[in-house]
RONUDO-8828 format. One record per atom (N, C-alpha, C): atom name; x, y, z. Coordinates in nm, 2 decimals, decimal comma, m for minus. Each point is the difference from the previous one (the first is absolute). Example, Ala and Ser with C-alpha at 12.3 -4.5 7.8 and 13.67 -1.06 7.14 Angstrom:
RONUDO-8828
NODE   site       px       py       pz
NODE      N     1,32    m0,57     0,78
NODE     CA    m0,09     0,12     0,00
NODE      C     0,09     0,12     0,00
NODE      N    m0,04     0,11    m0,07
NODE     CA     0,09     0,11     0,00
NODE      C    m0,08     0,11     0,08
//
This chain:
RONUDO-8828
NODE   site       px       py       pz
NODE      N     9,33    m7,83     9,55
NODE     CA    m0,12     0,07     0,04
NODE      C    m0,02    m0,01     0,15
NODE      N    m0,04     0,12     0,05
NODE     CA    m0,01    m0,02     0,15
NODE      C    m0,14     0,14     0,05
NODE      N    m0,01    m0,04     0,06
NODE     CA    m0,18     0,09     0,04
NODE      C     0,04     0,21     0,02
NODE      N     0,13    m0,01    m0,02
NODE     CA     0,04     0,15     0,01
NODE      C     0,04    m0,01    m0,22
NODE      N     0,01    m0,10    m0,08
NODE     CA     0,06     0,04    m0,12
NODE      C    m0,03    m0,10    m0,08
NODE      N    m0,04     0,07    m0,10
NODE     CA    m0,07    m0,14    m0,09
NODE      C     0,03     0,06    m0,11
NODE      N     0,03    m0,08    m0,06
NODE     CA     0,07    m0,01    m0,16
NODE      C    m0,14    m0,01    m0,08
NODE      N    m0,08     0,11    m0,11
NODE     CA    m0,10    m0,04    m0,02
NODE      C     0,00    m0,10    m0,16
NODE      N    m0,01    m0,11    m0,04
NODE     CA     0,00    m0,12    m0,08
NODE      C    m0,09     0,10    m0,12
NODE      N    m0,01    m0,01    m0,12
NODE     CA    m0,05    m0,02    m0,15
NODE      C    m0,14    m0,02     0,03
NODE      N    m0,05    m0,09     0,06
NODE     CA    m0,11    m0,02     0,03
NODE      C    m0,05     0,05     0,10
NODE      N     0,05     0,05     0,13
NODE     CA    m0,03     0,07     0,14
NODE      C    m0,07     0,15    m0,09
NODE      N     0,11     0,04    m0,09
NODE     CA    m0,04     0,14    m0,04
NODE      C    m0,14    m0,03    m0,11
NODE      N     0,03    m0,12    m0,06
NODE     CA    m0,15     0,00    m0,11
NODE      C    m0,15     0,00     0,08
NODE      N     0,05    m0,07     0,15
NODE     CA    m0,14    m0,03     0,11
NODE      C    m0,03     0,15    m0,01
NODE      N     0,10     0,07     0,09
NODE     CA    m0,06     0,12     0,02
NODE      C    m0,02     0,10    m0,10
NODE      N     0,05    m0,06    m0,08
NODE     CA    m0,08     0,14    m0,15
NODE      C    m0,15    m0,03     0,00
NODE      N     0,00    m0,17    m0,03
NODE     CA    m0,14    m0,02    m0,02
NODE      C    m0,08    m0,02     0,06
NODE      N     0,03     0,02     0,16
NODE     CA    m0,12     0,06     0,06
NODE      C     0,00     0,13     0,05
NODE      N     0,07     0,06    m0,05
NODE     CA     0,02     0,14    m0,01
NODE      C    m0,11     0,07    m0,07
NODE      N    m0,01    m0,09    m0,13
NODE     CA    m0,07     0,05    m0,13
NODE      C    m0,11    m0,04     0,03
NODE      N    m0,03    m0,10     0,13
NODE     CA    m0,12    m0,07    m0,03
NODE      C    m0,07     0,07     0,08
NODE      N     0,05     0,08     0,12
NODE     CA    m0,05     0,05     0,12
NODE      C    m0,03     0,14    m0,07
NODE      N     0,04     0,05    m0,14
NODE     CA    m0,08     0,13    m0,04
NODE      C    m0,07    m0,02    m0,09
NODE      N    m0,02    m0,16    m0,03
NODE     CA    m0,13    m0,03    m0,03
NODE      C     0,06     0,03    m0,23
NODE      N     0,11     0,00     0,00
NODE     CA     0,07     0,02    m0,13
NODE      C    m0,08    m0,12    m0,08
NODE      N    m0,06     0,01    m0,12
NODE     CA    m0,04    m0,05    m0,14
NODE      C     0,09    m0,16     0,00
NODE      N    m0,06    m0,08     0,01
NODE     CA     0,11    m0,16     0,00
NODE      C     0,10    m0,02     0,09
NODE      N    m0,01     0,03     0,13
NODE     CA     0,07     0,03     0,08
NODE      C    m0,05    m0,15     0,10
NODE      N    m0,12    m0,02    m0,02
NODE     CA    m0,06    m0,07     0,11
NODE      C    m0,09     0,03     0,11
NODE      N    m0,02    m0,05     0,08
NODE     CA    m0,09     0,07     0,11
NODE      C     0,06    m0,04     0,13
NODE      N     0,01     0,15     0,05
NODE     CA     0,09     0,01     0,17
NODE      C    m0,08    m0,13     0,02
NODE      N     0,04    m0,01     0,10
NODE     CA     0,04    m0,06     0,14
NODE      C     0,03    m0,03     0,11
NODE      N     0,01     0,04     0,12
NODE     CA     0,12     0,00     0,16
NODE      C     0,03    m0,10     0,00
NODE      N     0,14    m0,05     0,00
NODE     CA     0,06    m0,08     0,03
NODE      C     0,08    m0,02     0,12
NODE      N    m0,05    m0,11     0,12
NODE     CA     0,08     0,00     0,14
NODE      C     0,14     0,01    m0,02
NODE      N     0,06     0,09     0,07
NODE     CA     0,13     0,02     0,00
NODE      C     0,11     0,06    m0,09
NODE      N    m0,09     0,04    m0,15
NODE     CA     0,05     0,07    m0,06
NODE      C    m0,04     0,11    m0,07
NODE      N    m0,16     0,02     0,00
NODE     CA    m0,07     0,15    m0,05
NODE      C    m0,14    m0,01     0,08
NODE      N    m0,02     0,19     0,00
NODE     CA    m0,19    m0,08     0,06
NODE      C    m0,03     0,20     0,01
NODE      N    m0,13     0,01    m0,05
NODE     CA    m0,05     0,12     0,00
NODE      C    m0,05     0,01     0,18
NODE      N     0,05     0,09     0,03
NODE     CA    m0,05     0,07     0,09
NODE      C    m0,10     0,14     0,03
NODE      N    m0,08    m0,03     0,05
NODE     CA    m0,07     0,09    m0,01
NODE      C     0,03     0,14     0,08
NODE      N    m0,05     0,08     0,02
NODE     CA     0,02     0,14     0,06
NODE      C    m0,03     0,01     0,15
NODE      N    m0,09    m0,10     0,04
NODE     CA    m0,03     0,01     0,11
NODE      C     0,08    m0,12     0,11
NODE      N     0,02    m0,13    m0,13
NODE     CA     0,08    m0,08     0,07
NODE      C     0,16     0,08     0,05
NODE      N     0,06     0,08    m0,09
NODE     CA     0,12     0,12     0,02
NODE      C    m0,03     0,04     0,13
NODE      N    m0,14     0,08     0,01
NODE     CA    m0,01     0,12     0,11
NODE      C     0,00    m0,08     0,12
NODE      N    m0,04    m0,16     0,00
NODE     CA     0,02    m0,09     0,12
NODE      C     0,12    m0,01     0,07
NODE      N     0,10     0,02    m0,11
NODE     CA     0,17    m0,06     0,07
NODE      C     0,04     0,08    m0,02
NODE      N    m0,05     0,14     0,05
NODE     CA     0,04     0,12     0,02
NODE      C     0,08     0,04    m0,12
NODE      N    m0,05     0,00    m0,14
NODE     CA     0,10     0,01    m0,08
NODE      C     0,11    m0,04    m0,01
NODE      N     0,05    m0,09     0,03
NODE     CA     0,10    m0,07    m0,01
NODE      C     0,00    m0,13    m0,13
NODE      N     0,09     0,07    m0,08
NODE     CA    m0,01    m0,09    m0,14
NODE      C     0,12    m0,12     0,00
NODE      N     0,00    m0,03     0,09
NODE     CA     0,17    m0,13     0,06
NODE      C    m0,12    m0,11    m0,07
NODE      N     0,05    m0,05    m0,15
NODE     CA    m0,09    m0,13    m0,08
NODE      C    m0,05    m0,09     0,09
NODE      N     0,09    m0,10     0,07
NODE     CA    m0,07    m0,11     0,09
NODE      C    m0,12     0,03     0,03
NODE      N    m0,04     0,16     0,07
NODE     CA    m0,12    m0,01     0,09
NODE      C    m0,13    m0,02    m0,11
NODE      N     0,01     0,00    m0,11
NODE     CA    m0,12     0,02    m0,13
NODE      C     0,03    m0,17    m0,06
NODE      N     0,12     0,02    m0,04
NODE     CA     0,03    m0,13    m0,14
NODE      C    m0,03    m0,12     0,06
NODE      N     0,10    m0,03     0,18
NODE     CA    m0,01    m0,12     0,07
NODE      C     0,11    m0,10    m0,03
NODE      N    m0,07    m0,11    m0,04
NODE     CA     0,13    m0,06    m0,02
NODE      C    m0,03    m0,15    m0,11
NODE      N     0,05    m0,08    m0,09
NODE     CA    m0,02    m0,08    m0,03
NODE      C    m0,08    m0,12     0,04
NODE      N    m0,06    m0,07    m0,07
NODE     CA    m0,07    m0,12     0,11
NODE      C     0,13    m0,09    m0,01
NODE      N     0,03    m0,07     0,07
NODE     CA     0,13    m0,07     0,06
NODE      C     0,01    m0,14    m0,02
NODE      N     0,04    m0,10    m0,07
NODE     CA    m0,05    m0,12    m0,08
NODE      C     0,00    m0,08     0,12
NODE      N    m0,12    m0,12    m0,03
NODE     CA    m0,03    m0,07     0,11
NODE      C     0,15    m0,13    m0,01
NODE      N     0,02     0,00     0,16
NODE     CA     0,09    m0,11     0,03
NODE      C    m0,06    m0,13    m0,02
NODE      N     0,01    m0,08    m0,06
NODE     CA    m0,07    m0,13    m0,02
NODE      C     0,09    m0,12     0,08
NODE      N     0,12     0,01     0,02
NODE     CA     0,09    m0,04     0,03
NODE      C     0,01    m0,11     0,15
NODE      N    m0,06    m0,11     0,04
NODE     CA    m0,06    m0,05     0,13
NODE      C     0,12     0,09     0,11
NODE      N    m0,03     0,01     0,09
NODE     CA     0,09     0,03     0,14
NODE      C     0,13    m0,07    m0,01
NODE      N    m0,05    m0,14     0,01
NODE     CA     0,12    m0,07     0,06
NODE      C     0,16     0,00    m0,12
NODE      N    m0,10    m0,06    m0,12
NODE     CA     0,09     0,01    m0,12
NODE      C     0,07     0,12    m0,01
NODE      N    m0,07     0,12     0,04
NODE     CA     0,03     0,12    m0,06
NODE      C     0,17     0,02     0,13
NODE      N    m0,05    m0,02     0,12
NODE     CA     0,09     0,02     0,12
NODE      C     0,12    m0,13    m0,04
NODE      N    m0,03    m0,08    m0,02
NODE     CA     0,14    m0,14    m0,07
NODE      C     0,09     0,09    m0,06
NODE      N    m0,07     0,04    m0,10
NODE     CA     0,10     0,06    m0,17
NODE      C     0,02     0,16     0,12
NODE      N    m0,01     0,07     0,04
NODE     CA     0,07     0,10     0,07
NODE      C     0,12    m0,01     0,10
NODE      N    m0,05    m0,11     0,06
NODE     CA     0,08    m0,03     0,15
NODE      C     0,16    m0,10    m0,10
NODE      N    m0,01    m0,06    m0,10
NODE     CA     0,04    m0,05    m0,10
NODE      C     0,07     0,13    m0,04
NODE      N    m0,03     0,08    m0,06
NODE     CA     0,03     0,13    m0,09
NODE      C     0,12     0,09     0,11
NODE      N    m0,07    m0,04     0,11
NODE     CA     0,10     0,09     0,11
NODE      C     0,14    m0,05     0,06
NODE      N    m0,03    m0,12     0,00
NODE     CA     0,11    m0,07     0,01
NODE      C     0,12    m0,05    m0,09
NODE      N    m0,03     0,02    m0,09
NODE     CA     0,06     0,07    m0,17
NODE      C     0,08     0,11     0,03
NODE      N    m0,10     0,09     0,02
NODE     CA     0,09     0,12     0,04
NODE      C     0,09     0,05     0,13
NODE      N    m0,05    m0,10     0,12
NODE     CA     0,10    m0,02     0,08
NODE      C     0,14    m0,04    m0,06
NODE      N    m0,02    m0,11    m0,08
NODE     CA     0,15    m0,08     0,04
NODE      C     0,06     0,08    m0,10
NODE      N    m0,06     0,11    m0,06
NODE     CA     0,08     0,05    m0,16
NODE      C     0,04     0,16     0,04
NODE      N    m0,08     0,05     0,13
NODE     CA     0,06     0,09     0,09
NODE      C     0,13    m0,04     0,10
NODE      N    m0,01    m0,10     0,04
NODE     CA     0,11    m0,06     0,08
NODE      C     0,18    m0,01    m0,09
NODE      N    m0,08    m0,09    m0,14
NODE     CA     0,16     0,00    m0,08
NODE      C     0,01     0,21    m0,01
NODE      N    m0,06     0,07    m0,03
NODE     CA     0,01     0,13    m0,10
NODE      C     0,06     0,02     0,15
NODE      N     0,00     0,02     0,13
NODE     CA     0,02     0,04     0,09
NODE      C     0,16    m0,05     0,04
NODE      N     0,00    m0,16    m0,05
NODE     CA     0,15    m0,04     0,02
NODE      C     0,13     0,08    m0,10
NODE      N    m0,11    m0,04    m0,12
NODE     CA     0,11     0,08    m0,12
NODE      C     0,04     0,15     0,05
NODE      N    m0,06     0,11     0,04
NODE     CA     0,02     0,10     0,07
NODE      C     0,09    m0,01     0,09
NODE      N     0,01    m0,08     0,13
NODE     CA     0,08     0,02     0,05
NODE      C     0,11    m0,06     0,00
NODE      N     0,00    m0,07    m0,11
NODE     CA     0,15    m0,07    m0,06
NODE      C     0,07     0,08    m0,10
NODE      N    m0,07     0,15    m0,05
NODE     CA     0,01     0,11    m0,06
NODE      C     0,07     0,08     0,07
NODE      N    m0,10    m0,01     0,10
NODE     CA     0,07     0,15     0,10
NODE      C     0,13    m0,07     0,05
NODE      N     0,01    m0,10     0,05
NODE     CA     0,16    m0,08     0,03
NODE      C     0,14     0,04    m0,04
NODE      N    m0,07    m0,04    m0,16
NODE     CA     0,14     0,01    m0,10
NODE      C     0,03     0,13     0,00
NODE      N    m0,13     0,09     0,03
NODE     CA     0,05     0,14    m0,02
NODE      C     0,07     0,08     0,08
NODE      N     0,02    m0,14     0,13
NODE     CA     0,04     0,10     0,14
NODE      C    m0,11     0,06     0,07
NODE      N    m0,12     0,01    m0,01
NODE     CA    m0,09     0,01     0,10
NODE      C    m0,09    m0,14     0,09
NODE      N     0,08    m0,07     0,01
NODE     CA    m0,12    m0,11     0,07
NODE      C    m0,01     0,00     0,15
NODE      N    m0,06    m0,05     0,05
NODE     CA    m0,02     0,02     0,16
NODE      C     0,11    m0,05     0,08
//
């Protein structure tokens, strides 16, 4: 999944049926709702504000974003930790490569 393509899930498509059904107000459907970042009634005049322009973000917005609870310092250990993981595991991937390109007759 990536922000240009999204695979939609069994349940992605049951959300949007059922607030599909809810937002026309359908018999056991439930009752709409706006939801940040994924549905929201817009009005006609809030439209005529953004010059008609129906690009979702400017209406829907965006999720509320979960709180980091995580102290500073701890949080910076386990990263600065995490990165240097990935350093030395870049370093081997980068040896093995050029002990690749060698055998192959390309090495420097």
């Amino acid at each position: 999944m990536t922000r240009v393509l999204r695979e939609l899930t069994d349940e992605d498509v049951a959300k949007i049926v059922g607030t599909y059904h809810a937002w026309r107000g359908d018999p056991g459907a439930g009752t709409y709702e706006d939801i940040p970042g994924f549905c929201k009634v817009a009005a006609k005049k809030e439209l005529r504000n953004h010059g008609y322009v129906l690009t979702p973000g400017r209406y829907v917005g965006v999720e509320a974003a979960e709180e980091d609870t995580e102290p500073f310092d701890e949080k910076m250990k386990r990263l600065t930790a995490q990165w240097r993981e990935q350093q030395a595991e870049t370093a081997k991937l980068d040896a093995a490569i050029a002990a690749n390109l060698e055998e192959l007759g390309f090495g420097s």
